[in-house]
C-alpha positions in Angstrom: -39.8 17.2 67.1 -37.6 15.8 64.5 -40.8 15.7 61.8 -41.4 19.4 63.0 -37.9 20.7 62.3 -38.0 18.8 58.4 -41.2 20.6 57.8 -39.4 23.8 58.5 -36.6 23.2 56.6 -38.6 22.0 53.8 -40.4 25.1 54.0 -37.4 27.4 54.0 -35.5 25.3 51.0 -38.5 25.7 48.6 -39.0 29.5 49.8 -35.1 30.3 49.3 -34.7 28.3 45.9 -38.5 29.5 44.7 -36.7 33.1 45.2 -34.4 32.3 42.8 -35.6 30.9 40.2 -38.8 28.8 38.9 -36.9 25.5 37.9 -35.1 25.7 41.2 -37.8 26.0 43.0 -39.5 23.1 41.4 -36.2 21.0 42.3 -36.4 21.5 45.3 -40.0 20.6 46.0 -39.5 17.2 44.1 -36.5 16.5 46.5 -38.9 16.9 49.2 -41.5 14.9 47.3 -39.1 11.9 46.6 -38.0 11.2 50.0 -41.2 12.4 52.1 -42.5 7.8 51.6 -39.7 7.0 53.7 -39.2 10.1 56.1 -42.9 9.2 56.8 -42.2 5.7 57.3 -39.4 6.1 59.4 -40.8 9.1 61.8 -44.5 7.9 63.2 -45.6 11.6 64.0 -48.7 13.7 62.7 -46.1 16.3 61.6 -44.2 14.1 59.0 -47.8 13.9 57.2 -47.5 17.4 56.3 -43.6 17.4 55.2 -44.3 17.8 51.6 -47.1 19.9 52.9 -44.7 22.6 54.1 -42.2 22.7 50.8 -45.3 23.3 48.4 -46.7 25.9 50.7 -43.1 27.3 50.7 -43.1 27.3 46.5 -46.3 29.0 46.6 -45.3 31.6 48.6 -42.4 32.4 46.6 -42.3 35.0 43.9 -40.7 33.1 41.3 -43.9 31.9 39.3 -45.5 35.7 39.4 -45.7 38.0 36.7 -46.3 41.4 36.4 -46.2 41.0 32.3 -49.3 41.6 30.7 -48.5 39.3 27.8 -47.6 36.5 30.2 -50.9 37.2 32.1 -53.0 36.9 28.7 -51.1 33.3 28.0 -52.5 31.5 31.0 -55.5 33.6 31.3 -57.6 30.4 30.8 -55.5 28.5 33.0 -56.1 30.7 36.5 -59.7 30.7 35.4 -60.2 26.6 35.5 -57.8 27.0 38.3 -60.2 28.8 40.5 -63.3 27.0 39.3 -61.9 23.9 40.6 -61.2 24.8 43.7 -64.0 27.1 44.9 -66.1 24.6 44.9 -64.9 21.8 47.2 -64.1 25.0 49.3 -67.7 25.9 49.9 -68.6 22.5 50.0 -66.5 22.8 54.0 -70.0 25.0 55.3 -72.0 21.3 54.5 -71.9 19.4 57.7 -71.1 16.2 56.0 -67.9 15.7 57.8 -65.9 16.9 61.2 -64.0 20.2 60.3 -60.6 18.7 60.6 -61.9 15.4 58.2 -63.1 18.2 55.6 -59.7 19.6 55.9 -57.3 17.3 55.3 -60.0 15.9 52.3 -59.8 19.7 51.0 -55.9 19.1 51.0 -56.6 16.3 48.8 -58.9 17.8 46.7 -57.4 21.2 45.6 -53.6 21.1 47.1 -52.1 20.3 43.9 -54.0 22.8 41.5 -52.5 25.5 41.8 -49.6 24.3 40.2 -51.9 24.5 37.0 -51.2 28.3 36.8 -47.3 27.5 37.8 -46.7 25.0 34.9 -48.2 27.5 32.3 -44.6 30.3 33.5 -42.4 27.5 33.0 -39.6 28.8 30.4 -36.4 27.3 29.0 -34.2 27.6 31.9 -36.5 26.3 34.1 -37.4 23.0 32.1 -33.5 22.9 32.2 -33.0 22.9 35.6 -36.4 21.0 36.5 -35.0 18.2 34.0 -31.7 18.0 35.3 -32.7 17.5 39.1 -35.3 14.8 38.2 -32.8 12.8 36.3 -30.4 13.7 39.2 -33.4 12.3 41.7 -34.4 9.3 39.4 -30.5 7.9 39.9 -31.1 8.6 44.2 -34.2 6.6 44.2 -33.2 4.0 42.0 -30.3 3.5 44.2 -32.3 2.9 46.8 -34.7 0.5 45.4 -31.4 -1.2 44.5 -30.8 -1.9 48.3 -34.1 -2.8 48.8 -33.9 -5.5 46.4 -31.2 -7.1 47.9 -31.4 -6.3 51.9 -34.9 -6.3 51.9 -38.3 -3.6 52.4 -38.4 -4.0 56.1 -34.4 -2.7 56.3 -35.8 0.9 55.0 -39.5 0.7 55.8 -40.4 -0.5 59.2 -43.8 -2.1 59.3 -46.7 0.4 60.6 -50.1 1.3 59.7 -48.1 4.0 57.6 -46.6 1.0 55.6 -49.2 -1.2 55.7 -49.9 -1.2 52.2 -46.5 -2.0 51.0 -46.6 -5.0 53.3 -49.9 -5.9 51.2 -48.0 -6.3 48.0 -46.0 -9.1 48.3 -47.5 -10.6 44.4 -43.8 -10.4 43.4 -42.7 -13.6 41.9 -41.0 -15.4 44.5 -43.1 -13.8 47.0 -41.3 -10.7 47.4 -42.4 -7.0 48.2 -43.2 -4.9 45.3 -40.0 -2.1 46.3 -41.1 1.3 47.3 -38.0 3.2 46.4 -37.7 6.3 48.9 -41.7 6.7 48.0 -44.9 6.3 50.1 -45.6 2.9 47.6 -44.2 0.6 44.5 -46.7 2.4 42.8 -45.8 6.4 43.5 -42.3 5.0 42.7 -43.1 3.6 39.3 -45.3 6.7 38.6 -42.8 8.9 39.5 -40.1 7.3 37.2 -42.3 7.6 34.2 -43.4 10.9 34.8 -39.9 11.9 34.9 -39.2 10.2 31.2 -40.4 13.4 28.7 -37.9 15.7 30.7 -35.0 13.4 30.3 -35.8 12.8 27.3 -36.5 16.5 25.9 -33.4 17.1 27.9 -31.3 14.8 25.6 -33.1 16.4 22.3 -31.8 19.7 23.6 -28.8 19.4 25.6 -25.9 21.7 24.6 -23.5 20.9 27.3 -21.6 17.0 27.7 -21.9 16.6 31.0 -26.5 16.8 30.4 -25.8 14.0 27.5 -24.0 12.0 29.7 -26.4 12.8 32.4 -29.6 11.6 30.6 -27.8 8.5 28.7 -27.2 7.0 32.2 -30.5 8.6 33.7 -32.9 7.1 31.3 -31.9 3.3 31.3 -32.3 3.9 35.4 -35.7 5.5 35.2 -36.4 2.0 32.9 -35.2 0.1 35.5 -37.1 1.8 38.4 -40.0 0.8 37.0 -39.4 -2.6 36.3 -38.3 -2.7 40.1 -41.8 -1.0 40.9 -43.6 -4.3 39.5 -46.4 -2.1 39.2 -48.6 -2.9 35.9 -50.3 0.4 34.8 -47.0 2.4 34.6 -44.7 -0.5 32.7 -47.3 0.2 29.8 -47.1 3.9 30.4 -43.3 3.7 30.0 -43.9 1.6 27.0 -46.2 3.7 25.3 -43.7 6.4 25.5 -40.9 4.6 24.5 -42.7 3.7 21.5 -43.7 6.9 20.8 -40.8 8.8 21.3 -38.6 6.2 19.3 -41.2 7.0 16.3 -41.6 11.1 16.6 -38.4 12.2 18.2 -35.8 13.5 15.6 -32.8 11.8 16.8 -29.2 11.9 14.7 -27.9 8.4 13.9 -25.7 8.3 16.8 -28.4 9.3 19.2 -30.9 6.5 18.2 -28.1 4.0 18.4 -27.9 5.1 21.8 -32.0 5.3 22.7 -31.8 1.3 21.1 -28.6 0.1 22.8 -30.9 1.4 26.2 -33.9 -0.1 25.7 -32.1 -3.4 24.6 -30.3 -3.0 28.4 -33.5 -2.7 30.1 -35.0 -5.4 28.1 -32.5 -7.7 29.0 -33.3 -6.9 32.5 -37.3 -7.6 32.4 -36.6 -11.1 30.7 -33.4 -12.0 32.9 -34.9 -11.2 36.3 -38.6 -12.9 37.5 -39.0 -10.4 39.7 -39.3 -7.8 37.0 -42.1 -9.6 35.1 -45.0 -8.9 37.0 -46.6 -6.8 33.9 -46.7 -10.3 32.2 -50.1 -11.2 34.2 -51.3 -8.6 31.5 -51.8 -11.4 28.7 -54.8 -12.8 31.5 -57.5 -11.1 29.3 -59.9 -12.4 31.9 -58.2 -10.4 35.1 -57.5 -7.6 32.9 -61.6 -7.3 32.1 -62.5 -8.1 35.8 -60.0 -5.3 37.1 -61.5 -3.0 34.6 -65.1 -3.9 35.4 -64.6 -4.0 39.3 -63.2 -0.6 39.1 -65.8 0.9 36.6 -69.0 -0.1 37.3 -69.0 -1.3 41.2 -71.6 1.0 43.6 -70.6 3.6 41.0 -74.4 4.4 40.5 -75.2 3.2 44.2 -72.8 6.4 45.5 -74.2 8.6 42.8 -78.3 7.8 43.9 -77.4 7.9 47.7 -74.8 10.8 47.6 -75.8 13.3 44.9 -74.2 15.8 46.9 -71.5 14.2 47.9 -70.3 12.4 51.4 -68.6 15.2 52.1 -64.4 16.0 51.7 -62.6 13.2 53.2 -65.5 10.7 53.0 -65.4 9.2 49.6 -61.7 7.6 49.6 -59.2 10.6 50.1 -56.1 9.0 52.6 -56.5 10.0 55.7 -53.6 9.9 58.3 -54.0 7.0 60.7 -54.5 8.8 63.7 -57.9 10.9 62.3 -59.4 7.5 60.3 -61.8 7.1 63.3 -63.7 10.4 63.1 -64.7 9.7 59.0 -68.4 9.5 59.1 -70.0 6.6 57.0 -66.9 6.4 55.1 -67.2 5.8 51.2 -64.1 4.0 49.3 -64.2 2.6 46.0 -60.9 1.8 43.9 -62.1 4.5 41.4 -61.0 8.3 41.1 -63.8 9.9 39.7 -65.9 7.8 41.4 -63.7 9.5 44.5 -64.2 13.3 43.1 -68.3 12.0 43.1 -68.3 10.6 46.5 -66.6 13.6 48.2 -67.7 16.5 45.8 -71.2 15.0 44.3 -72.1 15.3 40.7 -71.6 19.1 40.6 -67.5 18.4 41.2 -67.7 15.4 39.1 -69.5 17.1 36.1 -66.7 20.2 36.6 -64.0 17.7 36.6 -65.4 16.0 33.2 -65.4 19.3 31.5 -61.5 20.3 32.5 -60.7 16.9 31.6 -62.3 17.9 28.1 -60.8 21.0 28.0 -57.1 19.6 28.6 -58.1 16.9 25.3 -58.9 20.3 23.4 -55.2 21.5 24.2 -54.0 18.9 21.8 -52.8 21.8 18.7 -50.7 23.5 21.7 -49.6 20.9 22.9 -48.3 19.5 19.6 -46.7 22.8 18.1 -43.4 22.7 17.2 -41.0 24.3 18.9 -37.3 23.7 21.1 -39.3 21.8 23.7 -42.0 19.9 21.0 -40.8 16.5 22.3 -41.5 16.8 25.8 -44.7 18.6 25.5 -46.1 16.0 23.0 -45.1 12.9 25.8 -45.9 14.9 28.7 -49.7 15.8 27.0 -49.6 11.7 26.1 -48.9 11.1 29.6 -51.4 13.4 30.9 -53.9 11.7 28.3 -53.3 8.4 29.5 -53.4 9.6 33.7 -56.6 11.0 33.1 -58.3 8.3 31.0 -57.1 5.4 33.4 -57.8 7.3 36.7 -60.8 5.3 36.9 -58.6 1.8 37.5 -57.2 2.9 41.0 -57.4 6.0 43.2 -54.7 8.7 44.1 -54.2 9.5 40.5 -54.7 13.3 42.2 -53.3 12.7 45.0 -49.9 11.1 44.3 -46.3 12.6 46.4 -45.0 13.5 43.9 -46.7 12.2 40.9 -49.1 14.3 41.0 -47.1 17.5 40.9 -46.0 16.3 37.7 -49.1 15.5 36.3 -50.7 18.9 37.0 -47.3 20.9 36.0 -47.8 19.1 33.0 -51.2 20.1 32.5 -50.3 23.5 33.1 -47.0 23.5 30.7 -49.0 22.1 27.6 -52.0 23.9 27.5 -50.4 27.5 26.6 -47.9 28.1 23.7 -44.4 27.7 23.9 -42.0 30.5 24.4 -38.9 29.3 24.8 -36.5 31.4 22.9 -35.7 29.1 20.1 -39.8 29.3 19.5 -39.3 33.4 19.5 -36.6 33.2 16.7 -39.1 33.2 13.9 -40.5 36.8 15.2 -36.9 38.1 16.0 -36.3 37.5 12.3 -38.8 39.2 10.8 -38.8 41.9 13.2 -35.2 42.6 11.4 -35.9 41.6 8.1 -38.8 44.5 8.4 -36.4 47.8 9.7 -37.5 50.7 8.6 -34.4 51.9 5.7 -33.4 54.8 4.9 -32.5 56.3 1.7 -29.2 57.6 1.5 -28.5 59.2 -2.8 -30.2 57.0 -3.7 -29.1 53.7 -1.9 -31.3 52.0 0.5 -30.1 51.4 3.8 -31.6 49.8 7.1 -31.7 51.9 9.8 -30.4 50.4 13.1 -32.5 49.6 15.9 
């Protein structure tokens, strides 16, 4: 019952903060998203599968990302269109009798939950980034904290062993034997993920904070993202974090003060990755022979076998999507492969995969928007990066679309980038000319600008 009554609540919080506004809205989901690994863990019930479930059907339902503006309507015109494309498809693909009804559910879930939140990214304005980047640094600090305690009371303290937790109990390649921690996620690596894709709002939120108290906020909130990585152990997202760092330290126009501070945190966290074994996982990295072997296992392994034996697909749910424990028995010749399109292929066939390909090509073509200048420039250009990077190294691992709450980022992301900015610093151009260009009036003689 307890599950039951969180789903309602979680419901009712997006709902009430979606009425609001956007950002709050968005807040409020990622709460729900950052603690639904270990509410999960902790409550063994078919309802706390579906917490987060309930908050993003909540945002949905809200009014805050609608728009009655025709101009706004025009801007992500493109957006609702790949929107519907992508999920109409797996939708009819529920009339195949590939899978039971409730197996083709719950993989539907996993195929098209998160896309809407393609068309919500592209009505995200400045108050909303504002808000949305305050609460995730806010967040980051929570989880952070809590893979603090982990580290030194222990995994099992938070996250009970189960068939829920069963792959966290599988990751015990930290140095020294230890867990890989979890945070307050469903796995070390939704925690890791999480924490970098939270970096380009804390960091476009220190390019652009006005007030003290959201300077303070991000200096103290980056190092910790950093360092919830590093606590993560998990490979793929220390070099994501990397890659950002880098490029952020190289594009972002910082004052002198302000780079003295972006160095004096990386030197911090750096300290911490070569002080602490159980940070250095990432180092198995120089192994050019088990980096080639992960990458070739993943790529090429019954990719082609699926493809000739399942053209159409095995049906939603069939070809790797998680499925809660208590339905894993009704899955009919069940397909897995450590591989995400190979995922989209087994469960939607080559027609999802092919569609998939092409919106993955569309989002490269976004690159000029993406890339415009404008208040918000450095976030967009790390979050399309980011987006790159997600996308081109889905193939090394599944639930790359399918992550609580990584995921949401990513496809908010997508969303944000691929229309133009209009925050109102990127309107000021327009607003000048538009008064520059007042009709005058001539007055004896003497030209004079009419008012407005």
């Amino acid at each position: 019952m307890l599950a039951a009554v969180i789903c309602i609540l979680a419901f009712v919080a997006c709902y009430m903060a979606g009425r609001r506004s956007l950002g709050l809205g968005l807040v409020t989901l990622l709460t729900v998203g950052y603690f639904y690994g270990i509410l999960r863990a902790n409550l063994i019930t078919a309802f706390s599968h579906f917490i987060f479930d309930a908050g993003m059907i909540g945002l949905f339902l809200s009014p805050c990302w609608r728009t009655k503006d025709p101009v706004e309507k025009k801007k992500s015109e493109t957006v609702r269109l790949w929107t519907i494309l992508l999920m109409a498809w797996p939708v009819l693909l529920i009339a195949l009798p590939f899978q039971p009804l409730l197996i083709s559910l719950v993989g539907l879930r996993g195929n098209i939950f998160f896309l809407p939140l393609l068309l919500i990214g592209s009505r995200l304005k400045e108050k909303d980034l504002i808000q949305l980047s305050v609460g995730m640094a806010v967040l980051d600090m929570v989880a952070v904290a809590f893979g603090g305690a982990e580290y030194f009371l222990g995994v099992p303290r938070f996250f009970p062993f189960s068939s829920v937790t069963l792959i966290m109990y599988s990751s015990g390649d930290v140095a020294g034997g230890f867990l890989r921690i979890p945070g307050t996620f469903t796995s070390a690596h939704a925690f890791g993920g999480t924490m970098v894709g939270s970096l380009p709002y804390i960091i476009g939120l220190w390019a652009r904070a006005k007030k003290n108290s959201h300077r303070i906020l991000t200096i103290i909130a980056l190092p910790v993202a950093l360092l919830g990585v590093l606590m993560s152990a998990t490979r793929t997202n220390f070099v994501f974090a990397s890659a950002m760092i880098i490029f952020a330290g190289f594009t972002a126009k910082m004052t002198g003060k302000q780079r003295a501070a972006f160095l004096l945190v990386l030197g911090m966290v750096g300290y911490a990755a070569v002080s602490n074994a159980r940070f250095q996982r990432f180092q198995s990295l120089k192994d050019t022979e088990f980096v080639t072997e992960r990458i070739a296992g993943s790529v090429n392994r019954g990719f082609w076998e699926i493809l000739s034996e399942y053209p159409m697909g095995n049906g939603l749910g069939g070809g790797g999507t998680s499925i809660p424990y208590f339905l894993e028995g009704q899955v009919r010749n069940p397909v897995s492969m450590e591989n995400e399109y190979a995922r989209i292929l087994s469960e939607q066939g080559i027609i999802g995969l092919l569609m998939w390909v092409s919106f993955v090509i569309w989002v490269c073509t976004r690159f000029r928007t993406a890339f415009a200048k404008g208040p918000w420039s450095p976030s967009r250009r790390l979050v399309w990066c980011l987006v790159m990077i997600s996308l081109a190294t889905a193939f090394l691992g599944t639930g790359a679309f399918t992550s609580i709450p990584g995921t949401l980022l990513m496809v908010l992301g997508i969303g944000w980038t691929a229309v133009p900015d209009v925050s109102p610093l990127s309107a000021e151009p327009e607003r000048v000319r538009l008064q520059v260009e007042r009709p005058r009036r001539n007055y004896g003689g003497i030209s004079v600008a009419q008012r407005p």
